[in-house]
LONU-810287 format. One line per 4 residues: number of its first residue (from 1); for each residue x negated, y, z negated of N, C-alpha, C, CB. Coordinates in pm, 1 decimal, always signed. Glycine has a CB too. Example, Ala and Ser with C-alpha at 12.3 -4.5 7.8 and 13.67 -1.06 7.14 Angstrom:
1) -1319.0 -569.0 -780.0 -1230.0 -450.0 -780.0 -1320.0 -330.0 -780.0 -1130.8 -447.3 -904.6 ~ -1285.0 -225.0 -708.0 -1367.0 -106.0 -714.0 -1290.0 +3.0 -787.0 -1408.4 -59.8 -572.5
***
This chain:
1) -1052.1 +3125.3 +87.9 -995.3 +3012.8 +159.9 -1042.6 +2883.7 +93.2 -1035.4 +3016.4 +310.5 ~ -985.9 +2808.7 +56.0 -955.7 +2685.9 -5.9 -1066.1 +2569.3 +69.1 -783.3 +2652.6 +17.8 ~ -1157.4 +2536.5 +17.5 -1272.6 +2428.9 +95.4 -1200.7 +2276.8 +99.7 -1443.1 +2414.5 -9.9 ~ -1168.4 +2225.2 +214.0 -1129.3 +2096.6 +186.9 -1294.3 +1995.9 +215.9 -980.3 +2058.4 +302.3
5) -1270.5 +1874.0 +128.5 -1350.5 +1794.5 +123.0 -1418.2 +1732.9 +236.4 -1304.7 +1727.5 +61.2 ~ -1338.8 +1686.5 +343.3 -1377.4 +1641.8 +449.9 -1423.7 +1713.2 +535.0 -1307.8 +1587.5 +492.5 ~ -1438.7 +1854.4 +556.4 -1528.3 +1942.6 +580.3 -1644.7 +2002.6 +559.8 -1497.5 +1987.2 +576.4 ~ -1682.7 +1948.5 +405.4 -1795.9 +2004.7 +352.5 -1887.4 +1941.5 +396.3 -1805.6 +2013.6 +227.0
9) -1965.3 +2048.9 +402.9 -2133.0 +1979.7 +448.6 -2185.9 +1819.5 +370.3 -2274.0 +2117.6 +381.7 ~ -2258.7 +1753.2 +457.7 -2329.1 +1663.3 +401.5 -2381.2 +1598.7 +285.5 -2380.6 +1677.6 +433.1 ~ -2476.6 +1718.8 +262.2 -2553.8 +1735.6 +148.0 -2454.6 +1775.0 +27.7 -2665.8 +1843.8 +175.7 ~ -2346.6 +1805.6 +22.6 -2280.5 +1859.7 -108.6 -2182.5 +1758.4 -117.6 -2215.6 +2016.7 -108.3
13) -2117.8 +1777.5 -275.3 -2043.6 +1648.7 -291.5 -2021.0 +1508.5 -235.7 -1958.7 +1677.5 -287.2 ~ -2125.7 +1435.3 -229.6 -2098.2 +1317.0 -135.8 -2074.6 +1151.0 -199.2 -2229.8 +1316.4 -38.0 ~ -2023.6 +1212.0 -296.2 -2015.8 +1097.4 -366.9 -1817.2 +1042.2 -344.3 -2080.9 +1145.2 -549.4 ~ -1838.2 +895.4 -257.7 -1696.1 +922.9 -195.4 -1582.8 +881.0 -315.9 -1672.6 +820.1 -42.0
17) -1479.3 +872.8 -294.1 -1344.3 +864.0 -365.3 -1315.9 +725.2 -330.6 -1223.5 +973.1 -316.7 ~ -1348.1 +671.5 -436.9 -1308.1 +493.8 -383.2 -1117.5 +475.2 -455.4 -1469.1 +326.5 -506.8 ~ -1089.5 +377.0 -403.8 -1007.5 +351.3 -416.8 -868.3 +395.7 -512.0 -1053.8 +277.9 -414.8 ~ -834.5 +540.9 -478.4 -744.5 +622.4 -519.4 -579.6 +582.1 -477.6 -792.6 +751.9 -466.0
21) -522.4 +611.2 -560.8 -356.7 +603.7 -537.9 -354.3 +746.5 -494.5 -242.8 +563.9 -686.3 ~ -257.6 +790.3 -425.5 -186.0 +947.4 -439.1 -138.9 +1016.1 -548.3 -76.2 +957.6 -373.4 ~ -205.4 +1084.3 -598.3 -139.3 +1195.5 -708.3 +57.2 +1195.2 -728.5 -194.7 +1377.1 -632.4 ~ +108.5 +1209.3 -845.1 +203.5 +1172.6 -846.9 +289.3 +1365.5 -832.0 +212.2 +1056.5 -981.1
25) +369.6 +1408.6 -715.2 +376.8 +1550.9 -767.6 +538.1 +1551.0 -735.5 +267.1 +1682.2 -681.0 ~ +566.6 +1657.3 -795.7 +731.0 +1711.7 -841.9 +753.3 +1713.4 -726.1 +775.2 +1858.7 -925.3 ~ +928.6 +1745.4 -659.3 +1026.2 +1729.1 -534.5 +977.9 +1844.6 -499.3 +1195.1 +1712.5 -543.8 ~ +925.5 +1845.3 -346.1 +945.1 +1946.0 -240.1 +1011.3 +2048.0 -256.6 +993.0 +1905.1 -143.8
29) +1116.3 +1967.5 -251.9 +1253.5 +2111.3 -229.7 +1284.9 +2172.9 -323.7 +1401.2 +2080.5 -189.3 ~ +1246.2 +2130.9 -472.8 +1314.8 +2177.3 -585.7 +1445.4 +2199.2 -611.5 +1275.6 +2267.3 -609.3 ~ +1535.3 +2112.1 -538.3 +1652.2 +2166.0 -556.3 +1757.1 +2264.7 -459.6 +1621.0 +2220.3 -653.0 ~ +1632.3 +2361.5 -363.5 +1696.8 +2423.7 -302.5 +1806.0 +2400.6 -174.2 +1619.7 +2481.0 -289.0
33) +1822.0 +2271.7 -177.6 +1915.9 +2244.6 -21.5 +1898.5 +2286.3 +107.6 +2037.0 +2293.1 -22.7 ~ +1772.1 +2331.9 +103.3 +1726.7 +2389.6 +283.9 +1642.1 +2278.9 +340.2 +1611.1 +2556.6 +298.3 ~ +1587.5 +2342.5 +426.7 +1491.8 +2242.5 +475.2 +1402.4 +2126.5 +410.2 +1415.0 +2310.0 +525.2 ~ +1406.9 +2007.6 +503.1 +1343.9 +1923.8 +400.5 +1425.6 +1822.4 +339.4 +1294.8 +2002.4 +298.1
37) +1522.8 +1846.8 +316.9 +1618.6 +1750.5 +199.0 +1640.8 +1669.4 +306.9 +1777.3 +1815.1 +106.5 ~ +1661.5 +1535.7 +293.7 +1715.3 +1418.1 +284.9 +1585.3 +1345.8 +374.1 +1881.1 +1411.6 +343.4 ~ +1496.7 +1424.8 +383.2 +1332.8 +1339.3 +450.7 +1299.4 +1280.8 +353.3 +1186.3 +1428.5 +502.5 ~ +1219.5 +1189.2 +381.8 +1173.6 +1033.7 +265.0 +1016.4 +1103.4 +233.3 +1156.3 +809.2 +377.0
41) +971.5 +1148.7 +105.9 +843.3 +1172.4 +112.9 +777.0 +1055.7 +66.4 +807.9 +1286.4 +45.7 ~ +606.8 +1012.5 +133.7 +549.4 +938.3 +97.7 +411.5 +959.4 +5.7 +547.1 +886.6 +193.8 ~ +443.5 +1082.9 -30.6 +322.5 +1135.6 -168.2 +313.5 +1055.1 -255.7 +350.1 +1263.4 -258.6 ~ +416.2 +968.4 -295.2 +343.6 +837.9 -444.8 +341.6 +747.0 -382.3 +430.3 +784.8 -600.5
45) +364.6 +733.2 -219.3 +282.6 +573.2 -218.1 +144.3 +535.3 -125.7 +396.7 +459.6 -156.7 ~ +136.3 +447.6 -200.2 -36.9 +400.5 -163.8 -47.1 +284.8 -97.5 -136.1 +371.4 -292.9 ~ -49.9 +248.0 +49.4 -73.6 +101.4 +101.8 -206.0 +65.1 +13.7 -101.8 +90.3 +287.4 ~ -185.6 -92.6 -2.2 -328.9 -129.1 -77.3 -323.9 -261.8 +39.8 -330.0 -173.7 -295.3
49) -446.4 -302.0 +113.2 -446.6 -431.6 +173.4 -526.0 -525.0 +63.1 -519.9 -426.8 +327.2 ~ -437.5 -645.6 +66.8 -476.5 -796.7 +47.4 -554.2 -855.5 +148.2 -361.1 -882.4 +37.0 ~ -657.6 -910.0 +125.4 -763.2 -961.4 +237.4 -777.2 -1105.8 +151.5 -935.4 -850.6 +263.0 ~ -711.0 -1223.1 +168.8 -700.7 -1314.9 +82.7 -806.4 -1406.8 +132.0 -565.3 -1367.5 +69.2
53) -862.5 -1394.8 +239.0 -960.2 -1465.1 +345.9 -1112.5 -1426.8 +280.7 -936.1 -1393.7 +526.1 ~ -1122.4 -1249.6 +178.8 -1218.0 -1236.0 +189.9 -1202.2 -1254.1 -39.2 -1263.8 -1091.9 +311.3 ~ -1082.2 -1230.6 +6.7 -1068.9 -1231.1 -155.2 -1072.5 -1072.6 -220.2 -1209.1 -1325.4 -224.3 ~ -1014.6 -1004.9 -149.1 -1024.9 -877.2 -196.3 -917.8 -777.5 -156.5 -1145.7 -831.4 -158.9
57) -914.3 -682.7 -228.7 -802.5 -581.6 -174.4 -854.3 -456.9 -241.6 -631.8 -619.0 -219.0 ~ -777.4 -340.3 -159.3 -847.2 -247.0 -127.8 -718.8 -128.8 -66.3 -967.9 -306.5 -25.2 ~ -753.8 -5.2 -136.3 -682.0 +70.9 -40.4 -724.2 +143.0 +124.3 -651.1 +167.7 -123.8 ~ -612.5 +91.2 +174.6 -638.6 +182.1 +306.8 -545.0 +327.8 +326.5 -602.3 +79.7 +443.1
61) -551.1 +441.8 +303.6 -473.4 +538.5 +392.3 -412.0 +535.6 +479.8 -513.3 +602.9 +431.3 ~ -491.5 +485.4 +597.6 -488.8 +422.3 +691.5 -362.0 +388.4 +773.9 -544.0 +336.7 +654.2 ~ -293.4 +270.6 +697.4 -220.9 +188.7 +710.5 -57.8 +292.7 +703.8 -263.3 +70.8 +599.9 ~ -83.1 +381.9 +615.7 +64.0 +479.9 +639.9 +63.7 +492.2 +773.6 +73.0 +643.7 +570.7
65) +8.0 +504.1 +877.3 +21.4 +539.4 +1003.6 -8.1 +418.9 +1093.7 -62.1 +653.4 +1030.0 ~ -16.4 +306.2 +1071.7 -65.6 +164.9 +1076.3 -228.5 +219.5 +1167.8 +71.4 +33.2 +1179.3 ~ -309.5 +247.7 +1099.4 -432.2 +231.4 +1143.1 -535.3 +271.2 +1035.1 -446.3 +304.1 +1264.7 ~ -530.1 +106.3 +954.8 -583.8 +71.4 +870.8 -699.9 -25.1 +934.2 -491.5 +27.1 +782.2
69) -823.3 +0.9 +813.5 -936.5 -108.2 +907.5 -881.5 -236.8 +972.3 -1060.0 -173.5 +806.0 ~ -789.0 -300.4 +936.9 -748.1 -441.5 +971.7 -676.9 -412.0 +1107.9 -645.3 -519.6 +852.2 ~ -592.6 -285.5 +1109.6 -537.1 -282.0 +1228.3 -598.8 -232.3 +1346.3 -440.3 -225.9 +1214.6 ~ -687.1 -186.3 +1369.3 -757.0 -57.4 +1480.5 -778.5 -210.8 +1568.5 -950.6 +76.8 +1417.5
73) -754.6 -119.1 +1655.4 -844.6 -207.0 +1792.1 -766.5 -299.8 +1833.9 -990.4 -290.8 +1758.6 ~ -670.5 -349.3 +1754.6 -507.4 -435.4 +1805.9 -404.9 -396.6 +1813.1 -454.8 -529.1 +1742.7 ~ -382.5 -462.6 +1939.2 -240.4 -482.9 +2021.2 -155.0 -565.0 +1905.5 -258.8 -586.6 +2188.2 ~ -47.4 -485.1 +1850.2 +48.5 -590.0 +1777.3 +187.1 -628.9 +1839.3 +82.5 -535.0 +1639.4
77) +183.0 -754.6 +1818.7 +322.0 -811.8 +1905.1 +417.0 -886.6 +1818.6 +283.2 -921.6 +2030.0 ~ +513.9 -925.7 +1853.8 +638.1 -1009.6 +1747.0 +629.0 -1132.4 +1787.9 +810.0 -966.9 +1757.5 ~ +516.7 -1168.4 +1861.3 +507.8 -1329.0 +1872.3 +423.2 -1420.5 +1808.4 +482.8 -1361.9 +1987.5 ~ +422.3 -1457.2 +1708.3 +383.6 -1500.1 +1606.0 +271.7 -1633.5 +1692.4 +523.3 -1538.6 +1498.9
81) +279.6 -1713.8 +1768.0 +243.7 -1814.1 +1828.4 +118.9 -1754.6 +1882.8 +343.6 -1870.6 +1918.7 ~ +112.3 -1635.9 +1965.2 +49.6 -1606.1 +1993.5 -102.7 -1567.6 +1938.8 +112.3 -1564.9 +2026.6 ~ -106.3 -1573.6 +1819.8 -210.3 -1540.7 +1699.2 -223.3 -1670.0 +1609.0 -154.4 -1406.6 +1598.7 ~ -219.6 -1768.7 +1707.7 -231.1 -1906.6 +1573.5 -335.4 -1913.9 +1525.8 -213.7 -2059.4 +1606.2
85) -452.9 -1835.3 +1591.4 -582.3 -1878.2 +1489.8 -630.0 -1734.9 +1428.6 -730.1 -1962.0 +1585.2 ~ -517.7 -1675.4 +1384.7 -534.0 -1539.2 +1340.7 -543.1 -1535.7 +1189.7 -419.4 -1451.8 +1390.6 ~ -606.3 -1395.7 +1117.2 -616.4 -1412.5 +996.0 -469.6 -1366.3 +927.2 -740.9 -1339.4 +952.7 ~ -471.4 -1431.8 +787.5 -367.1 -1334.4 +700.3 -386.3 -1261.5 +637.7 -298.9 -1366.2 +629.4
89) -329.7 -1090.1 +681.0 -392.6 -1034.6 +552.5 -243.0 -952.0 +515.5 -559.1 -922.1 +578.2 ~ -235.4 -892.7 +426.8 -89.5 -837.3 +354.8 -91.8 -662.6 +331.8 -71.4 -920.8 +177.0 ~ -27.0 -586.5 +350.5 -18.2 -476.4 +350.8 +89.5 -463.6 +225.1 +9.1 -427.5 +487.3 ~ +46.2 -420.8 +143.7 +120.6 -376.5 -7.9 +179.1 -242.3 +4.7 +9.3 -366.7 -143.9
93) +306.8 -210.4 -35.3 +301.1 -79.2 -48.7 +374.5 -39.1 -188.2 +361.7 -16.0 +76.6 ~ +274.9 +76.9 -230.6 +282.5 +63.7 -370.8 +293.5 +185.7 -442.9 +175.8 -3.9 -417.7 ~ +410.8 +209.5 -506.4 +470.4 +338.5 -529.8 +448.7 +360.4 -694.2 +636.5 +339.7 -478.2 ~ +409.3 +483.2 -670.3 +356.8 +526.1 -885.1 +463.1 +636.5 -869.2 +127.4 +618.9 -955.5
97) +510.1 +579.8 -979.3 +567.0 +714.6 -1049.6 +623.9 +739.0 -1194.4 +672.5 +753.3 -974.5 ~ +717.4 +791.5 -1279.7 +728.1 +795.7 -1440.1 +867.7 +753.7 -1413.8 +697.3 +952.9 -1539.4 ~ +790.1 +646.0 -1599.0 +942.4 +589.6 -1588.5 +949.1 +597.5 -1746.1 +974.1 +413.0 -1506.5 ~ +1032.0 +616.2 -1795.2 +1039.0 +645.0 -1978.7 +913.9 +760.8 -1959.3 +983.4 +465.7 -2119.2
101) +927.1 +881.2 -1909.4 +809.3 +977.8 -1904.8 +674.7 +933.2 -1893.2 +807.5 +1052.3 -2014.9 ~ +623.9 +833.5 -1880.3 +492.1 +771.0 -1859.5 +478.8 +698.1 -1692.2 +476.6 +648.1 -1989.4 ~ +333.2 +694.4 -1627.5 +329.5 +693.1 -1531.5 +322.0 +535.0 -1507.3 +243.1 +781.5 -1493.4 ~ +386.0 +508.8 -1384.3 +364.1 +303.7 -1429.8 +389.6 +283.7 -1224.4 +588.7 +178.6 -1599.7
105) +334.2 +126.6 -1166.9 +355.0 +99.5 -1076.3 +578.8 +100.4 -1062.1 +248.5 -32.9 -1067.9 ~ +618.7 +175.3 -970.2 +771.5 +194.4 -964.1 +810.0 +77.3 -868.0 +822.7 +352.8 -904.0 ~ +743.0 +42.2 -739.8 +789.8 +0.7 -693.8 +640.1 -108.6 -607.4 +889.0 +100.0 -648.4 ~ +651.9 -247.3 -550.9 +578.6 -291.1 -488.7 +617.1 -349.3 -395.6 +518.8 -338.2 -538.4
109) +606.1 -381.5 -255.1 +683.6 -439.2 -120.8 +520.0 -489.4 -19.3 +811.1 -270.9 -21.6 ~ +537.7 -634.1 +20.4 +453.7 -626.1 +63.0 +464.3 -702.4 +185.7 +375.6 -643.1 -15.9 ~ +373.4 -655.7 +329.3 +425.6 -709.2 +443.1 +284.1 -779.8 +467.3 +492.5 -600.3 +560.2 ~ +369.8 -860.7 +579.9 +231.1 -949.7 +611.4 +222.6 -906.0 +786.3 +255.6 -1163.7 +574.5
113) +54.3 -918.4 +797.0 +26.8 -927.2 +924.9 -72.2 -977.2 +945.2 +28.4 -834.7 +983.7 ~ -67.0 -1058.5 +1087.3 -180.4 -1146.1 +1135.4 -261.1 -1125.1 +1223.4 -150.5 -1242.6 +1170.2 ~ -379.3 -1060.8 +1242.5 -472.3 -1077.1 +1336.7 -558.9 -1108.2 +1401.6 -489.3 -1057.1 +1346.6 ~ -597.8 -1164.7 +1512.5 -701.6 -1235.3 +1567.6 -757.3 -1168.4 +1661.7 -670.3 -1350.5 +1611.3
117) -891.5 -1099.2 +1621.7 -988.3 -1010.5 +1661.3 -1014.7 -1078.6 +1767.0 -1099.4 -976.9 +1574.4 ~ -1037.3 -1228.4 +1790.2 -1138.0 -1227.7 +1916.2 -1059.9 -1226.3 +2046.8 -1236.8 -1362.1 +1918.3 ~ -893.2 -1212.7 +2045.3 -840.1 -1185.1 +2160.7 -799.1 -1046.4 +2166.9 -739.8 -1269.9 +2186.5 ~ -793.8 -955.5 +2047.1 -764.5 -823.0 +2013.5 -588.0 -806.9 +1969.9 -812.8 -729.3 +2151.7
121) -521.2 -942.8 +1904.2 -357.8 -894.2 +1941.8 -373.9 -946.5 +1776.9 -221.1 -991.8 +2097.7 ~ -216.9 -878.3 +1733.0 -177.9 -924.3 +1595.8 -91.0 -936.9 +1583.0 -196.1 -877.1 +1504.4 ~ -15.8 -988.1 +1521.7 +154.3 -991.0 +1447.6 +188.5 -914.9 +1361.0 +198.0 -1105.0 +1376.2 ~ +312.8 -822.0 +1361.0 +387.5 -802.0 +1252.5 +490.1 -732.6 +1316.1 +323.1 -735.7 +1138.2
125) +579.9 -704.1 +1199.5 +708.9 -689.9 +1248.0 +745.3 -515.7 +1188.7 +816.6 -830.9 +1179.8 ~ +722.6 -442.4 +1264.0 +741.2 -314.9 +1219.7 +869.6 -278.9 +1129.3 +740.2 -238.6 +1335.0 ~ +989.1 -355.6 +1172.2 +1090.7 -353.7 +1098.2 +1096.2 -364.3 +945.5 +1151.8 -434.9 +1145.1 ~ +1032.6 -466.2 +942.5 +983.7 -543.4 +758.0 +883.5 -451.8 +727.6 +897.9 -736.0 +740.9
129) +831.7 -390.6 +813.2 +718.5 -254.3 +732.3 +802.2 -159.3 +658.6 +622.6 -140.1 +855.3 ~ +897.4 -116.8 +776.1 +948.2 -6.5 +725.5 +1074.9 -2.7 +618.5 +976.2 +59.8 +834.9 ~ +1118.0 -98.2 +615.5 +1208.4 -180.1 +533.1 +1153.7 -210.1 +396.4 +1238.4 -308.6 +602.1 ~ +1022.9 -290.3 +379.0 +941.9 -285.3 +268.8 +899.0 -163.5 +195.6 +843.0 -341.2 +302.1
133) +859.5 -75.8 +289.3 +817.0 +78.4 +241.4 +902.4 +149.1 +222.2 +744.2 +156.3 +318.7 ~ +1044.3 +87.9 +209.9 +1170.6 +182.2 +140.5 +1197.5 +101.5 +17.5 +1328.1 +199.8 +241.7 ~ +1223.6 -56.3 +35.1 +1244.8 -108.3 -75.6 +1126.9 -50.1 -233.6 +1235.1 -264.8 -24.4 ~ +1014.8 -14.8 -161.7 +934.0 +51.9 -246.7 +930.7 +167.7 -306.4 +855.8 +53.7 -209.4
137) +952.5 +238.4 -208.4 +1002.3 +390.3 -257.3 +1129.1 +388.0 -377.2 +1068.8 +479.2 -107.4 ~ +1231.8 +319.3 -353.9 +1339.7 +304.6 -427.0 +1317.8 +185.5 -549.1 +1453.1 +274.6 -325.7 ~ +1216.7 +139.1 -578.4 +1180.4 +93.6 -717.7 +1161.8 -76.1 -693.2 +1314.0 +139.1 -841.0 ~ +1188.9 -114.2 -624.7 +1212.0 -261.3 -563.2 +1052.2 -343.3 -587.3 +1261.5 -246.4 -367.1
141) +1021.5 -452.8 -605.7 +961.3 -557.8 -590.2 +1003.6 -658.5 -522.2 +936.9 -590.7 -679.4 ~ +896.0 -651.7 -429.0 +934.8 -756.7 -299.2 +785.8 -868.3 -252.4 +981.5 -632.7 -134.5 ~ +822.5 -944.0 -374.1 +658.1 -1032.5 -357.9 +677.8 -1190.9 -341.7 +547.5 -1014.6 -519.3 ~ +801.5 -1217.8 -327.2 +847.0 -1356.5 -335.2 +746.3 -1452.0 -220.4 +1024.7 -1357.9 -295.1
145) +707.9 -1377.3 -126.0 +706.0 -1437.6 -18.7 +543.5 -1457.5 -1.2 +786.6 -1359.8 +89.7 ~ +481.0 -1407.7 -70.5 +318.3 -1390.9 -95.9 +271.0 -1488.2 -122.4 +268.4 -1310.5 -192.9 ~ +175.6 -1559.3 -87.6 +69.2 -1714.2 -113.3 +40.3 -1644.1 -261.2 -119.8 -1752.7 +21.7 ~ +6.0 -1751.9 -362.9 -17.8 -1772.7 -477.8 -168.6 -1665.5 -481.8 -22.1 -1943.0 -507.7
149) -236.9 -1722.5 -338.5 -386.0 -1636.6 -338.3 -384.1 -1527.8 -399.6 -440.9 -1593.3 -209.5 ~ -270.8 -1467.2 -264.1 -260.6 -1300.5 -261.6 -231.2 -1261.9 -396.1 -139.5 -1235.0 -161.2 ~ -145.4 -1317.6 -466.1 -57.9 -1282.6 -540.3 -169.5 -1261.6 -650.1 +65.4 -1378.4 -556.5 ~ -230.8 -1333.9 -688.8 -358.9 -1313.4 -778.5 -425.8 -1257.0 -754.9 -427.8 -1384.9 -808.1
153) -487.6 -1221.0 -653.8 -600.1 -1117.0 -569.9 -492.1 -946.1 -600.0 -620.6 -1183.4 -328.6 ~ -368.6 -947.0 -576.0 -267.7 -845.2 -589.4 -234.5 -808.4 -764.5 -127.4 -907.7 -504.3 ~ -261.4 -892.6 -874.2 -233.1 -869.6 -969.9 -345.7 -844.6 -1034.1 -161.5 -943.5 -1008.8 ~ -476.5 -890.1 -1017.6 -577.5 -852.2 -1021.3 -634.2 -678.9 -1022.0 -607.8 -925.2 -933.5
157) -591.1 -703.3 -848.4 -630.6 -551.9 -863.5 -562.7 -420.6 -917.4 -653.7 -518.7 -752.8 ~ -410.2 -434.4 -909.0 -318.5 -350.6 -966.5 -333.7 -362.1 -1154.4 -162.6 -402.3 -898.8 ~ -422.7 -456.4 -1209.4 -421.2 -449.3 -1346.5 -564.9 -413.0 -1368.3 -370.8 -579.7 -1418.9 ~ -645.8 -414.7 -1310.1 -783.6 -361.4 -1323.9 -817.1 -202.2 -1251.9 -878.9 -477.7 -1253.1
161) -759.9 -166.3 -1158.8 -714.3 -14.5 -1112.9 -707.1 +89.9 -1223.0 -567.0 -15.9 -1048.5 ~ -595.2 +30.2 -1295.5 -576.6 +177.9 -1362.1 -455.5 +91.7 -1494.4 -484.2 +340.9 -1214.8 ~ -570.8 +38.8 -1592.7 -466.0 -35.0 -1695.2 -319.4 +10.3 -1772.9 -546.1 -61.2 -1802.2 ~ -331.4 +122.1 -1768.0 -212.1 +234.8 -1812.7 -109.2 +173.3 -1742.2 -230.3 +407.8 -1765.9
165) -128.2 +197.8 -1597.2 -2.2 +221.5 -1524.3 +24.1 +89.4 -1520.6 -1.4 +297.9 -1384.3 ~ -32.0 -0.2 -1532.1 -13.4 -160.2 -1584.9 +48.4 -159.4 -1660.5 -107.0 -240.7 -1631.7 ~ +14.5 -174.6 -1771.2 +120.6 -146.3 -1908.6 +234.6 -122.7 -1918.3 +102.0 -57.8 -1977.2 ~ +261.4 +21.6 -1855.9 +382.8 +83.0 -1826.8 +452.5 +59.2 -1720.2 +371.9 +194.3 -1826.3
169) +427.7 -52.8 -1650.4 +492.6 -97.0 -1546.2 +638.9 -217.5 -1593.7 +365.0 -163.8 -1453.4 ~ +740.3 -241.2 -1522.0 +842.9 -342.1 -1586.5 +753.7 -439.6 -1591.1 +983.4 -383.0 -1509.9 ~ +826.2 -525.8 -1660.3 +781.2 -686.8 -1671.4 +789.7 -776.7 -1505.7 +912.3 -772.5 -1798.8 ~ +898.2 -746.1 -1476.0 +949.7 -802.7 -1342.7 +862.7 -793.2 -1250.0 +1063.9 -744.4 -1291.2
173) +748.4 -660.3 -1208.6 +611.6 -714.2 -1135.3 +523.1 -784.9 -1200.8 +531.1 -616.7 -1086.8 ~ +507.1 -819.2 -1315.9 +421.9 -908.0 -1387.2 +502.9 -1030.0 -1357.3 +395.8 -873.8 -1546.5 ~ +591.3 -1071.2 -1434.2 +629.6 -1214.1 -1361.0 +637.4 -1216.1 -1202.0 +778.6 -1262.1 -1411.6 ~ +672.9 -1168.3 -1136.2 +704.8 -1151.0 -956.8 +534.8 -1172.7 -889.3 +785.4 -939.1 -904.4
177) +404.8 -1124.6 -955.6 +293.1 -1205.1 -1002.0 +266.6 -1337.8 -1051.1 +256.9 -1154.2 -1075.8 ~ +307.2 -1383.9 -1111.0 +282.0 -1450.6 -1252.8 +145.1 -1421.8 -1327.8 +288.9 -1606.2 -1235.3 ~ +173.9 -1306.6 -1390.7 +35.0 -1188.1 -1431.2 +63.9 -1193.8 -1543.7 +19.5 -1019.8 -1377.9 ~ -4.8 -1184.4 -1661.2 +22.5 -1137.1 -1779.4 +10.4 -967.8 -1792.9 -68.3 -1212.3 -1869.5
***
């Protein structure tokens, strides 16, 4: 029987897995037309949060299910007013996969949400989540709307991550940055 990690004792392997993308793996279905086909899989993508307040970003898991460190413990609402002294932080979602047979960032979409811990409520708009996290899946860059901060704190880390998939990424997230 197959040992998964998060089970193993203490004392063994404890050296944790920092900031990983998802493994990039072949179609489910292979082709076969049964079960399964026309579900959206989310195996190549990786939420990464922008924390532009702290100057850092970071992957959360998390956040596929919206309960990422930034989110736990808040009530999120669509009233933006309501969180005026709330922080900004950005939820990236960020899809690897091969493009000219080499592995490169495919797609980037990134949503914003605001929270203000000391009343426990936040903003965002689930719609633009899930909307972003398709424009991503399907190859899209969606960064227009990002403070200059983020955007550097975001090009930063996607070019220091894993320089390859930098490289091999279009030009169009490098300018949509303004990254070299």
């Amino acid at each position: 029987m197959k040992e998964f990690d998060q089970f193993k004792s203490k004392g063994e392997g404890n050296d944790k897995k920092k900031n990983q993308f998802t493994i990039i793996k072949d179609d489910s279905t292979d082709g076969h037309g049964g079960y399964g086909v026309g579900s959206i899989s989310l195996e190549n993508m990786t939420p990464v949060i922008v924390d532009p307040n702290e100057e850092e970003a970071y992957v959360d898991m998390g956040a596929l299910h919206a309960r990422s460190k930034v989110e736990k413990r808040i009530k999120f609402i669509t009233d933006r007013d309501v969180v005026k002294n709330g922080l900004l932080y950005w939820i990236v979602w960020v899809t690897v996969d091969y493009q000219e047979g080499r592995p490169c960032y495919h797609g980037v979409a990134a949503s914003e949400i605001v929270v203000d811990r000391a009343i426990k409520r936040g903003y965002k708009l689930m719609p633009e989540h899930v909307n972003h996290m398709d424009k991503s899946l399907k190859g899209h860059f969606v960064l227009d709307h990002l403070d200059d901060k983020s955007k550097g704190i975001l090009a930063d880390y996607l070019r220091d991550f894993k320089p390859d998939l930098w490289e091999n990424t279009r030009q169009e997230l490098k300018d949509s940055l303004a990254a070299e």
